[in-house]
N, C-alpha and C positions, 0 to 999 in steps of 0.2 A: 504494500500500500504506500501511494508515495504521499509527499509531506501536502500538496496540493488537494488529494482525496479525505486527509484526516480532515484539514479545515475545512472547507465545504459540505461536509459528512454531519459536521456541527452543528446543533439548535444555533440560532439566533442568541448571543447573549446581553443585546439593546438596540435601541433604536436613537439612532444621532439625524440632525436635521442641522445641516450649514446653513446660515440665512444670509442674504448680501444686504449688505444698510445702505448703501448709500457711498456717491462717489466722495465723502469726508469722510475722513480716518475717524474711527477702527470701523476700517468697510466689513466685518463679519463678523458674526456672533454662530456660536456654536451652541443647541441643546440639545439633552438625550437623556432618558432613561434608562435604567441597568440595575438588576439584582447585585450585582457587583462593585462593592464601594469599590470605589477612585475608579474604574475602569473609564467612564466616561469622563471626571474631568480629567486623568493623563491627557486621554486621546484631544481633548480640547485642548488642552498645550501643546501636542504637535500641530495639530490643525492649525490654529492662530501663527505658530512659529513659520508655518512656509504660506500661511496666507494673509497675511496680516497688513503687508501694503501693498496690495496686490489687486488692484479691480478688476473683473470677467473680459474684459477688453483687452488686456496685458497679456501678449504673449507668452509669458511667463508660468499663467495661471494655467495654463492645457493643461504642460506637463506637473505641476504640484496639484493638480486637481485629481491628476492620474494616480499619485503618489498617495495623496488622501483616500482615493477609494481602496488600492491596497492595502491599508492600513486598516480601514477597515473591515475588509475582506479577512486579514490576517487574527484581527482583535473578534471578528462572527460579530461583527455590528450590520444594523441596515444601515445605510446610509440614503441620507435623501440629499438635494441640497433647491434651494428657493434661492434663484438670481434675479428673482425680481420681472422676471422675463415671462411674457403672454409664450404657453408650450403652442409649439406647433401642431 
């Protein structure tokens, strides 16, 4: 079994929701729920840490958004994220 099957194999252990505020810094806020103390705010100190000046427009933001969803992929989080943006 490789290391890809155990984590995906995994219940859900919360649900995180990135929000964008606004093109004024601190463009993002992070909430989430979790049976597990600190598992959610860690993961909110990474998130903030590669997105923190960072607006959806910023080149930048692809790849650390990518990195974010690994993250929690890796932690069995859901991850949602609100950019403010009408879905297509």
């Amino acid at each position: 079994m490789s290391m890809t099957e155990t984590i995906s194999d995994q219940p859900p252990r919360g649900r995180v929701r990135v929000i964008y505020l606004g093109p004024v810094a601190p463009h993002w806020d992070v909430q989430g729920e979790s049976e597990v103390r600190g598992l959610v705010d860690e993961f909110r100190g990474r998130v903030l840490a590669r997105l923190l000046l960072l607006p959806p427009h910023d080149p930048q933001f692809r790849r650390n958004k990518e990195r974010v969803a690994r993250d929690a992929e890796r932690e069995a989080l859901v991850l949602e994220w609100d950019l403010g943006l009408p879905e297509d």
